[in-house]
Each structure stands twice: as structure tokens, then as C-alpha cells.
DOSE-736938 format. One line per 10 residues: number of its first residue (from 0); their letters; for each residue x, y, z of N, C-alpha, C. Coordinates in steps of 0.001 Angstrom, whole numbers. Layout:
! residues N
NUM	A	X:Y:Z:X:Y:Z:X:Y:Z  ... .
This chain:
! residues 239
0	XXXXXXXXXX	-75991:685:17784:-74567:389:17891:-73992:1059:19131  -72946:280:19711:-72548:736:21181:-71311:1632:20283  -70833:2055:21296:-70074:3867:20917:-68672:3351:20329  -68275:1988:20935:-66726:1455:20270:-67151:1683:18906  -68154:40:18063:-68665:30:16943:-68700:1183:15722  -69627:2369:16852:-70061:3633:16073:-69087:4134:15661  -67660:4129:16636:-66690:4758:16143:-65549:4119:14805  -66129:3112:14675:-65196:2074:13746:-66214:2498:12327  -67560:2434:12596:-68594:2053:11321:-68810:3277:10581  -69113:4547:11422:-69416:5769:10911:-68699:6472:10341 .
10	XXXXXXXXXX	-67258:6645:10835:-66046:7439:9494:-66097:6386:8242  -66542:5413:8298:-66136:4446:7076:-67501:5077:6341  -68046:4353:6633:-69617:4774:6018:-69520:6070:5454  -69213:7348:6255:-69440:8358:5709:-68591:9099:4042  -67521:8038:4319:-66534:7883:3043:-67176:7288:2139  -67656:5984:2579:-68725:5680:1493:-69615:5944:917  -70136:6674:1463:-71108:8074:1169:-70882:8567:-219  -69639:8821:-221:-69175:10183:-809:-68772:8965:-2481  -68638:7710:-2297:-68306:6557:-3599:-69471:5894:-4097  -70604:5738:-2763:-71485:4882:-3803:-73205:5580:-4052 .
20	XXXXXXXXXX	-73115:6694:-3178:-74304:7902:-3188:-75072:6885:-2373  -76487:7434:-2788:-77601:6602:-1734:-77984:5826:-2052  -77446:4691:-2944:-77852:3831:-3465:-77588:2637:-2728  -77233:2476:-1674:-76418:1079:-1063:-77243:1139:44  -77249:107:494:-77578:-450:1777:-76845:-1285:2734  -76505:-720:3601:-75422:-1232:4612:-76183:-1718:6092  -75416:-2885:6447:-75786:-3237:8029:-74835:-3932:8415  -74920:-3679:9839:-74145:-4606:10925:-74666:-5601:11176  -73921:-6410:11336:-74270:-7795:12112:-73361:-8120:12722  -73812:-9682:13372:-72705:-10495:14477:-72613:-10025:15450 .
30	XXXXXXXXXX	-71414:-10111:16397:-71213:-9307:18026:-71755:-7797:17682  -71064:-6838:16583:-71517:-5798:17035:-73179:-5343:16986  -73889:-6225:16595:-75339:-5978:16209:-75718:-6990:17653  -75505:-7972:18082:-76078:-8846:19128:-75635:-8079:20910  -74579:-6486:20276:-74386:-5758:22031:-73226:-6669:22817  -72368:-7514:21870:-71240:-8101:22449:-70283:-8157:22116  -69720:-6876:20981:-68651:-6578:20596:-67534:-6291:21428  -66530:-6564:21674:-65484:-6667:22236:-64147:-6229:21509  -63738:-4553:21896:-62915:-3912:21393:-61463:-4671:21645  -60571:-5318:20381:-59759:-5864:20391:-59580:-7395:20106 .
40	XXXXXXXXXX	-60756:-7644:20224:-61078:-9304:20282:-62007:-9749:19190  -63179:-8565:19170:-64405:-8866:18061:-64398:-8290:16861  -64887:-9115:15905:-64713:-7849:14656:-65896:-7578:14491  -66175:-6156:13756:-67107:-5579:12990:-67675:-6161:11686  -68415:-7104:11982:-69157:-7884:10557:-69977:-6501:9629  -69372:-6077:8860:-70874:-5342:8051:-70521:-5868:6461  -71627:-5505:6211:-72442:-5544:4867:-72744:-4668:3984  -72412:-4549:2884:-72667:-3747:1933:-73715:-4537:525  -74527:-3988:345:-75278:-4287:-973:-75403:-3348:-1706  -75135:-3258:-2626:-74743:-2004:-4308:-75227:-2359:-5211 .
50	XXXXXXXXXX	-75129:-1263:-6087:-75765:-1381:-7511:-74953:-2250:-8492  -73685:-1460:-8136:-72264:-2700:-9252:-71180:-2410:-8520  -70181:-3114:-8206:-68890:-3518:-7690:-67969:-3844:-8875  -68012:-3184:-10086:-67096:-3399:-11103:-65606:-2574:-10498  -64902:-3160:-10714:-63303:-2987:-10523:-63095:-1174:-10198  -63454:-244:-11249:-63475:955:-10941:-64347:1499:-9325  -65061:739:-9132:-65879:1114:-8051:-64858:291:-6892  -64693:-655:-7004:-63896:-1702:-6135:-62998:-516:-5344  -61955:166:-6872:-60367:1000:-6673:-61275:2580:-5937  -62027:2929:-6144:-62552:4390:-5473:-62981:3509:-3846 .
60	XXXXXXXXXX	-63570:2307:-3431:-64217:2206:-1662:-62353:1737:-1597  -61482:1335:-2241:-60264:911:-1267:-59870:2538:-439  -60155:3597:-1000:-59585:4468:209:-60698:4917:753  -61876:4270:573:-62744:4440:1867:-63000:3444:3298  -62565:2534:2497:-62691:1415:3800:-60960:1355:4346  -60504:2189:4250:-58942:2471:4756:-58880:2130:6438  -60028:3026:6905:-60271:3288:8077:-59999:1727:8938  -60826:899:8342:-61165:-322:8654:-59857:-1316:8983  -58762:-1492:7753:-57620:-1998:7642:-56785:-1303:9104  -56633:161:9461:-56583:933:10357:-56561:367:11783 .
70	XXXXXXXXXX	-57730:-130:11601:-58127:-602:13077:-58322:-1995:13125  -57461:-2816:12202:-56842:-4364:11878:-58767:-5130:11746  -59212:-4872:10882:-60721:-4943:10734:-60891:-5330:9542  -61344:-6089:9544:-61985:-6801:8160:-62830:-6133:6803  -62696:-5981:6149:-63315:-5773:4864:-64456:-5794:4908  -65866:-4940:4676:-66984:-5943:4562:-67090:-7053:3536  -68574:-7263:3664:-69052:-8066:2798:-69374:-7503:1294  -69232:-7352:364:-69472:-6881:-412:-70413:-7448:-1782  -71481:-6940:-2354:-71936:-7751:-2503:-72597:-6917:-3628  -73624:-7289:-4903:-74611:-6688:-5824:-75712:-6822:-5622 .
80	XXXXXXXXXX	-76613:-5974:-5746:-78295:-6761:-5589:-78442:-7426:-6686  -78121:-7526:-7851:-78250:-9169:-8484:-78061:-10070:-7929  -76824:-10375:-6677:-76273:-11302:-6543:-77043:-11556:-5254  -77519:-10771:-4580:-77980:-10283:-3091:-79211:-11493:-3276  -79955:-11322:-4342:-81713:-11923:-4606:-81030:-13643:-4869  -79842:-14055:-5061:-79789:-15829:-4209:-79023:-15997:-3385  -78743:-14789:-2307:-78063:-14778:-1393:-78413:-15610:-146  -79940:-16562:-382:-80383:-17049:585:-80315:-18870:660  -80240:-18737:-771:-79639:-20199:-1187:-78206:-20271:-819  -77699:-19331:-1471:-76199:-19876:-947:-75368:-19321:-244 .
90	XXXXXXXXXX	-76178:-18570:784:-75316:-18272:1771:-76655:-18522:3261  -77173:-19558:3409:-78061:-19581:4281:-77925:-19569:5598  -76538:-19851:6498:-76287:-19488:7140:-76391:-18103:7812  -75241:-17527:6733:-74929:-16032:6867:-76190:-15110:6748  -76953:-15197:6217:-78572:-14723:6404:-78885:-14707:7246  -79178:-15866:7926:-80198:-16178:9087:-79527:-15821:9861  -78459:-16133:10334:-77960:-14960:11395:-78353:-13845:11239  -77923:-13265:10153:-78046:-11553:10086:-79827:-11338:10825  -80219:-11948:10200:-81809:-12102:10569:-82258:-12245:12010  -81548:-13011:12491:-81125:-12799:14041:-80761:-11945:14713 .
100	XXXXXXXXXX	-79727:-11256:14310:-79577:-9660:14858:-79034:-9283:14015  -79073:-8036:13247:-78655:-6853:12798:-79239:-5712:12744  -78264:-4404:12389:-78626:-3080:12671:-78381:-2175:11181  -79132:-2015:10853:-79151:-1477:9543:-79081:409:9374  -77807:515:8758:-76982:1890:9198:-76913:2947:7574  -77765:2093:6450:-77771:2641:5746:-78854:1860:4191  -79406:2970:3978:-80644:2251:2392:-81733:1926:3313  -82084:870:2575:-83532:-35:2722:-82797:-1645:3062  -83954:-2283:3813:-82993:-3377:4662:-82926:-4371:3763  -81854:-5063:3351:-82193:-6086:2327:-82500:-7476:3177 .
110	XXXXXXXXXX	-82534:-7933:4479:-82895:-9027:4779:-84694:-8659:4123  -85267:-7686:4447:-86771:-7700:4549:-87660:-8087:3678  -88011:-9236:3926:-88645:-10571:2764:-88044:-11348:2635  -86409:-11769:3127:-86248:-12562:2813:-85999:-14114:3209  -86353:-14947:2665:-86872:-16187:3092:-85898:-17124:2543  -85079:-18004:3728:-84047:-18775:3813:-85177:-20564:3771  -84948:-21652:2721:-85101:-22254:2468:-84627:-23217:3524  -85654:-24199:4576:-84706:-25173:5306:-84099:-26066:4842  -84383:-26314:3686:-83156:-27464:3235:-82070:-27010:2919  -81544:-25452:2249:-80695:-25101:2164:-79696:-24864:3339 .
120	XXXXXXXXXX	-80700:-24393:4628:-79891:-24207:5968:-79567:-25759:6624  -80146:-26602:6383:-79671:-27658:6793:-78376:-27648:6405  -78509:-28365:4842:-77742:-28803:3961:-76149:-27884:4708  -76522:-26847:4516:-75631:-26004:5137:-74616:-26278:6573  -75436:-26273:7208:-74848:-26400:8567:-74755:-27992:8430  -74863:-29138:8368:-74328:-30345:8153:-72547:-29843:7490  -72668:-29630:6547:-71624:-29106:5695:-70204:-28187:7154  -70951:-27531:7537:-70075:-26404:8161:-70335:-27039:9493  -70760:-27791:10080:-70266:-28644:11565:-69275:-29527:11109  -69725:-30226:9698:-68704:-31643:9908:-66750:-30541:9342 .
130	XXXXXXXXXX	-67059:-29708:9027:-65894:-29406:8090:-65315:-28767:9969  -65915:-28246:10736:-65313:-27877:12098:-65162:-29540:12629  -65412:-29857:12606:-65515:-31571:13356:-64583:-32134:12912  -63839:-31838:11496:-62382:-32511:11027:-61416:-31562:11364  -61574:-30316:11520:-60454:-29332:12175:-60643:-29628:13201  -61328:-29592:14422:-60949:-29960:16017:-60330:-31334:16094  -61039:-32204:15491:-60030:-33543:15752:-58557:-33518:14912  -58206:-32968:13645:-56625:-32567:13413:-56200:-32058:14392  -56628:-30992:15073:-55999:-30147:15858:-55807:-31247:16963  -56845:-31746:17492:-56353:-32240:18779:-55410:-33578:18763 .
140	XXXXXXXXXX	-55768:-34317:17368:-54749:-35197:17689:-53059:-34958:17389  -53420:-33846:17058:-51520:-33095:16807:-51339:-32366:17995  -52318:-31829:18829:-51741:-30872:19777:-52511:-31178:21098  -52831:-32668:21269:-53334:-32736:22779:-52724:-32433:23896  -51346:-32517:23625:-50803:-32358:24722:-50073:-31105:24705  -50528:-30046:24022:-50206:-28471:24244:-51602:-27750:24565  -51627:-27721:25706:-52854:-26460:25911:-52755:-25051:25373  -51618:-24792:25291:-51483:-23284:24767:-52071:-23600:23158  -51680:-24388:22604:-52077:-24577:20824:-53602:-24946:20944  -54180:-25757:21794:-55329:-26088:21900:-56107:-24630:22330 .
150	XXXXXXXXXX	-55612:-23910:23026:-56738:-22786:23348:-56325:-21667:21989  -55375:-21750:21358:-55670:-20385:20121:-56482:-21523:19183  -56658:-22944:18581:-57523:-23430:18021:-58844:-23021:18869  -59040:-23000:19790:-60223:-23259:20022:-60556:-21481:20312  -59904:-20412:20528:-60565:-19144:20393:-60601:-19055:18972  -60078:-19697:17842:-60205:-19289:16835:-60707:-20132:15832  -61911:-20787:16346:-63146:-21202:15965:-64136:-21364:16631  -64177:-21015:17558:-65644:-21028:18668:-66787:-20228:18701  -66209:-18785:18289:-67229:-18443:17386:-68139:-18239:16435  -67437:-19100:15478:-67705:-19436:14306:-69433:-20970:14677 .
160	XXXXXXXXXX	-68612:-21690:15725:-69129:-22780:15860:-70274:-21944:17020  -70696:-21484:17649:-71193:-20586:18295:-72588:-20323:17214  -72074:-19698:15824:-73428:-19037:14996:-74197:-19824:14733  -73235:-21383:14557:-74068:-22692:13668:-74823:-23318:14743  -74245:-23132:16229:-75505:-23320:17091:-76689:-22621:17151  -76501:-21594:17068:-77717:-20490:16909:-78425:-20377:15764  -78034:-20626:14637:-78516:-20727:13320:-79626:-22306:13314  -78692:-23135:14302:-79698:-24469:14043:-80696:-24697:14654  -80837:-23167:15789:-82425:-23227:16552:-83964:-22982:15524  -82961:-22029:14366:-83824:-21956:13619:-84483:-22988:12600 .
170	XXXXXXXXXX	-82917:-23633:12410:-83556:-25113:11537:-85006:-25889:12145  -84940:-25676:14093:-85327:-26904:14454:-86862:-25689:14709  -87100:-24364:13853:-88301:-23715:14632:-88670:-23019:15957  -87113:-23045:16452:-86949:-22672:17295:-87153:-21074:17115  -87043:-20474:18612:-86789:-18543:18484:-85611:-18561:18702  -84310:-18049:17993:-82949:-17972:18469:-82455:-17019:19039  -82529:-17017:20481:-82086:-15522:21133:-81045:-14841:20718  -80532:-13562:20495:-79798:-12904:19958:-78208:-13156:20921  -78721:-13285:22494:-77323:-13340:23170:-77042:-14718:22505  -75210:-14747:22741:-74847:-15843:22711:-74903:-16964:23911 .
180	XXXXXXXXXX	-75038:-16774:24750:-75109:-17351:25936:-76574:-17959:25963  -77441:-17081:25947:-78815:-17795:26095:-78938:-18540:24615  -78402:-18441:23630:-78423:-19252:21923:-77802:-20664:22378  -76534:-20809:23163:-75696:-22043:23117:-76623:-22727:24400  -77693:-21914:25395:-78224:-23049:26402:-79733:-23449:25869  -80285:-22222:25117:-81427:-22761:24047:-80689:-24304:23043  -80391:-23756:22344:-79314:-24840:21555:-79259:-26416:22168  -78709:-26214:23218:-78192:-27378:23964:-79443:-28598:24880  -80294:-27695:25162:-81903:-27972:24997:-82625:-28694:24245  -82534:-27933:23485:-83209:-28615:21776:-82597:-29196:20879 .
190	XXXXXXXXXX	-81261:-29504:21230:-80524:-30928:20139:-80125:-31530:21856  -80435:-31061:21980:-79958:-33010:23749:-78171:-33027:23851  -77803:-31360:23588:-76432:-31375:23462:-75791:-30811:24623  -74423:-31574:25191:-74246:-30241:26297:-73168:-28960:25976  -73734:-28343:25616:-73106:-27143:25115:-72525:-26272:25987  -72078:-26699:27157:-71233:-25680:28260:-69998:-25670:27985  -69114:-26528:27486:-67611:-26429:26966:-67509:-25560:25756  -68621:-25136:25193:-68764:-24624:24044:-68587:-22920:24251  -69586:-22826:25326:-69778:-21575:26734:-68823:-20800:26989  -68018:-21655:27602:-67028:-21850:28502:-65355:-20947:27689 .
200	XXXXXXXXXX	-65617:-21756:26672:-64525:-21056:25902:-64695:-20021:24737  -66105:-19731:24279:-66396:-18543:24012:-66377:-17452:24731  -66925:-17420:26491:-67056:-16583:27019:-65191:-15892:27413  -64070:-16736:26507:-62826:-16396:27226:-61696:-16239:26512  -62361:-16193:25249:-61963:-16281:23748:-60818:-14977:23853  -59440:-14756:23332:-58669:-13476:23587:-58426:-13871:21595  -57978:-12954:21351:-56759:-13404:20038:-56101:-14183:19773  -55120:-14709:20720:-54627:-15584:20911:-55042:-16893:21521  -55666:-16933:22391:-56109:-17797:22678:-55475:-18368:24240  -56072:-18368:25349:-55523:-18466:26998:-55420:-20322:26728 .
210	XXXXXXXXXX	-54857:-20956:27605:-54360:-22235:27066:-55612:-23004:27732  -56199:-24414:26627:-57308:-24827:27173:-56898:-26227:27146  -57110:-26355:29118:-57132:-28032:29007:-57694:-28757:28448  -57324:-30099:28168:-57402:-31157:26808:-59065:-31461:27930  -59309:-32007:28924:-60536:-32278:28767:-61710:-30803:28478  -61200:-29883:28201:-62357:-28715:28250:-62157:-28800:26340  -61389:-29215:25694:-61195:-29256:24439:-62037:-30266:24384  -61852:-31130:24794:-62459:-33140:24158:-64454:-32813:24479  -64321:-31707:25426:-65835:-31332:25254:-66296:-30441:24698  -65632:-29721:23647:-65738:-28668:22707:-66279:-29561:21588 .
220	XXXXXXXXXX	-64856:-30638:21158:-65414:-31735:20220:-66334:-32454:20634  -66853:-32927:21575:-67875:-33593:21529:-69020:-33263:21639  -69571:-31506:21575:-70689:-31095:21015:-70542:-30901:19861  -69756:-30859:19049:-69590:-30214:17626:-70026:-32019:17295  -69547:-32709:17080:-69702:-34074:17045:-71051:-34652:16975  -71716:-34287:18158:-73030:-34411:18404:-73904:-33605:17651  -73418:-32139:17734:-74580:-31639:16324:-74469:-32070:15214  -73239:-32715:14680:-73253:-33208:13277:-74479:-34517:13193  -74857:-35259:14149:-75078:-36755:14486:-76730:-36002:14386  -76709:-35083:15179:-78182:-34287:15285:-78506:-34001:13952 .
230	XXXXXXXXX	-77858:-33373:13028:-78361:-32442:11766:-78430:-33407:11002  -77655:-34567:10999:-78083:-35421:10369:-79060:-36483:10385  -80037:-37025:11861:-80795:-36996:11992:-81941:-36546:11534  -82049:-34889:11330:-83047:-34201:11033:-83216:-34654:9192  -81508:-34467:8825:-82209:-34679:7604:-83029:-35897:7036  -82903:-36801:8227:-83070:-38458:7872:-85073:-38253:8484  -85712:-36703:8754:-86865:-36563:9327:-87005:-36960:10626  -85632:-36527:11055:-86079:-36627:12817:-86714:-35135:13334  -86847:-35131:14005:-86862:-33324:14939:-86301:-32928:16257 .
């Protein structure tokens, strides 16, 4: 973990320490595990896996993950190892990323063994391109002609659409490089997609969002578009 991260993950953790003993297993993932976290812009994806998350345990981590709310930061993931062992069925995405890069900051690693089903990751990412593929086209046909509305839609899903490129190198057997940059030109390679508008506005992504002309949008949608056309292909036994 780079020293921003460390400083967000480690007072939390160490609170947690003190609520769930050594029984948990915690990791980073996403930007701050792939070395492209971006203080102000990126969040801190982590993970927690526990013994039980019953309500009493829930009310003792709310003033440990305080820190987190603090620094306008997301909650982890929270999760049981009952629930953890079909975490690969139904969350196959979110796995295989992690599997892709993460940094494991506490326990025993719970990705290790575990084996994401390709029909489930298909099934998956079909699901989560086409559901982005009906939000970019709402968005754009209500706001083509505002670039300012078009660029906070589009910083505030591009990353998202970013993982499902990288996640689908794996569908296709691919190696999915951990950067994002080399994931979206691998990617773009191996589905016949051009994934530079995709690039383009990840690499410039703020909070808000800097205003994005309608043709750098209409080529955002039309890779998202195209991977749907791709994944569905595959499921029809293309490659």
C-alpha cells in the first residue's frame, strides 16, 4: 500500500483489531491495491471477512470504521465466512477482480482457492454491461447537449465500466494486467473493441466530472455497446 492508502487503512484496522480479535481477514483491492489510488478522487475498496456480523458486532466496528466516514470513504465490504464460501457464484465479478490485484492487510487470504465459475462471470458481466448500456444511453439522450452533465455521468461510471473490461480478459483466458491502462488496451485487442474513449475519460475522471464532448461520450457508448454484442457472442460459443 502507497503511504496515502496506509494512512486511511491502518488507524481503521487497528480499531478493528481491538472488535473482531484475529479472527478476520481483511484486504484491499481496486485502485488502492492496482498503485492507482488517487487521494480525493479514488476510494479505498477493502474487505472484511468474519466469523459473525450479528447486529451487536455490526454497533461495536460503527466506531471503528469512524475513521473511514472521516475521510468521506466508504464502508467496507462486509461479509461472513459462511457467506464468503458462495461468494464466487454470486459475486463473480467482484472476486475476480480482487484476484487481479489485491493486498491482504490482515488473517489468511480468502481469495486462496478460490475458483470463479465462467458461466457465472459471464452471465455476470452480460448483466452489468447491458445495465451500463441503458444508463449511458438515458443519460445521453437527456443530456447530449450538456457536456458538463455528460462528463459527471461519465466520471461516475467509467470506472466501474473499466473493471468489467478487465474482468472480461479473464472470461476470454486472457492474463488481465493489473494497470488500468494496459487492461482497457489488452481488452480492446481481444474483443475487436476500441477502447480509447473509454481511456480517455478514465484517465481524467475528477468527482465531479470535467465536461465531456458528446462525440468523446457517443464513443464511451459505443464500446460499452460493443462489449455487450461481444459477451453475448461468447455466450452463443464464440471466442
Amino acid at each position: 500500500m502507497d503511504d496515502a492508502v496506509g494512512r486511511i487503512v491502518t488507524p481503521v484496522l487497528d480499531r478493528v483489531d481491538s472488535v473482531l480479535g484475529p479472527g478476520y481477514s481483511a484486504l484491499v483491492y481496486g485502485s488502492a491495491a492496482r498503485g492507482e489510488f488517487r487521494d480525493g478522487v479514488s476510494d479505498v475498496n477493502l474487505l472484511l471477512v468474519c466469523q459473525e456480523l450479528g447486529p451487536a458486532t455490526l454497533r461495536r466496528l460503527s466506531a471503528a470504521l469512524a475513521g473511514l466516514r472521516g475521510k468521506r470513504q466508504q464502508p467496507p465490504l462486509l461479509i461472513e465466512r459462511g457467506e464468503w464460501e458462495c461468494a464466487s457464484a454470486v459475486f463473480p465479478i467482484e472476486v475476480t477482480d480482487m484476484q487481479i490485484a489485491h493486498r491482504l492487510v490482515r488473517g489468511e487470504d480468502p481469495l486462496a482457492g478460490r475458483v470463479v465459475d465462467p458461466a457465472d462471470l459471464r452471465r455476470a458481466l452480460e448483466a452489468e454491461f447491458r445495465a451500463k448500456l441503458l444508463r449511458l444511453r438515458q443519460a445521453y439522450a437527456q443530456e447530449a447537449g450538456d457536456s458538463k452533465m455528460l462528463g459527471a455521468v461519465a466520471s461516475g461510471t467509467v470506472a466501474s465500466v473499466a473493471v468489467l473490461f478487465r474482468v472480461s480478459l479473464v472470461l476470454f483466458g486472457r492474463v488481465a494486467p493489473a494497470a488500468t491502462a494496459a487492461a482497457l488496451a489488452a481488452a480492446g485487442e481481444t474483443m475487436s473493441i476500441a477502447t480509447e474513449p473509454v481511456l480517455e475519460l478514465w484517465t481524467r475522471r475528477v468527482p465531479q466530472g470535467p465536461p465531456c464532448a458528446p462525440e468523446l461520450f457517443e464513443g464511451y457508448l459505443a464500446a460499452v455497446a460493443a462489449a455487450v454484442r461481444v459477451i453475448d457472442t461468447f455466450s452463443r460459443g464464440g471466442n
